[in-house]
N, C-alpha and C positions, 0 to 999 in steps of 0.2 A: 827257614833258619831264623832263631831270634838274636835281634839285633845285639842284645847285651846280654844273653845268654839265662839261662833261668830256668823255668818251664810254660811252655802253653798256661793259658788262665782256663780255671773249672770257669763253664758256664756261670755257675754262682756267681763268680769273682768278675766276668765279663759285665753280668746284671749291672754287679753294684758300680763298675767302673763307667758304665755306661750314662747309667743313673747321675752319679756325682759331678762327673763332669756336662753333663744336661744342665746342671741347676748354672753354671759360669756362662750357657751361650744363649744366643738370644731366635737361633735354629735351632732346637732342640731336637728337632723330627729327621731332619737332613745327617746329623751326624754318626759316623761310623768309627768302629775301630782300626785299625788295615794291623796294628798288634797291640797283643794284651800279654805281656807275661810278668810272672808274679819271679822278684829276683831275691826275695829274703824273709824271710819270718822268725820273729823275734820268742824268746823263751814265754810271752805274755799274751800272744794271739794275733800281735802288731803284722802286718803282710803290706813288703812296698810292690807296691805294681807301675812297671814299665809299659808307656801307653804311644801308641802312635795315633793319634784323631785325625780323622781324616774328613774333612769341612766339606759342602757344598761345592767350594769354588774349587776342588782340587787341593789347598792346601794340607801340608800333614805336618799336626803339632805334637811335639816329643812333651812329654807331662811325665813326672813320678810323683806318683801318690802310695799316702801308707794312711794306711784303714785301721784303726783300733782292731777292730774285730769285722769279718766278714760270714755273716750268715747261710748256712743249704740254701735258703729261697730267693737271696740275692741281697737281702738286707744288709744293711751295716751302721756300721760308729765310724764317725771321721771328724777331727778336731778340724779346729780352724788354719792351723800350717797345715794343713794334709799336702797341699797340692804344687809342684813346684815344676817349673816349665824346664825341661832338658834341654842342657847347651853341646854338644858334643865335644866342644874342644875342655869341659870343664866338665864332665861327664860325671868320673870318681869322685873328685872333690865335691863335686853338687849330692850325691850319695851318701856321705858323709855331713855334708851339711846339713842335709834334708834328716837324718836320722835323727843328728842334738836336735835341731827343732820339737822331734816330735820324740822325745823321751824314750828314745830308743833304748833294748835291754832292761827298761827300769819298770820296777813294778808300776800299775797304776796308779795307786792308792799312798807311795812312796811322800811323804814332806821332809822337807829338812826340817832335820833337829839340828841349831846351832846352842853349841855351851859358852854362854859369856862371861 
């Protein structure tokens, strides 16, 4: 059962999560997933994924990431807020948070036009 409900992560989506969060540790080869489920996808290709890392020492770190876009072969785009470390007691609110960061619903290509 996943913990925040969702679906299982495709392969693909496992790659790339796998992948992204490699490049933050300093074990790259030790770490695993113990879960991957993807909990939202945006009208623009945007996909948050729900991560449980599971370290070396036994430790398991809650992360949510949202990927521009995730590629068949595992590829991706991920900006520089992609990656936000889950609180449980702050859980939704951190989902929300994490969405305005990353331009949630809005096209990519979107500027403000202000009229002064």
């Amino acid at each position: 059962m996943l913990t925040y409900g969702g679906r299982e992560a495709t392969s693909a989506e496992r790659t790339a999560c796998l992948d992204f969060v490699s490049h933050f540790s300093q074990r790259q080869e030790t770490l695993q997933l113990a879960e991957a489920a993807v909990l939202e996808t945006d009208s623009f290709g945007r996909v948050m994924v729900f991560l449980r890392v599971l370290h070396e020492d036994g430790l398991e770190e809650p992360l949510l990431i949202i990927f521009k876009e995730i590629h068949p072969d595992g590829g991706y785009l991920a900006g520089p807020k992609s990656i936000l470390r889950a609180r449980a007691a702050s859980f939704y609110a951190g989902i929300e948070h994490h969405k305005t960061r990353n331009s949630w619903e809005c096209p990519p290509d979107a500027e403000p036009h202000f009229d002064l």
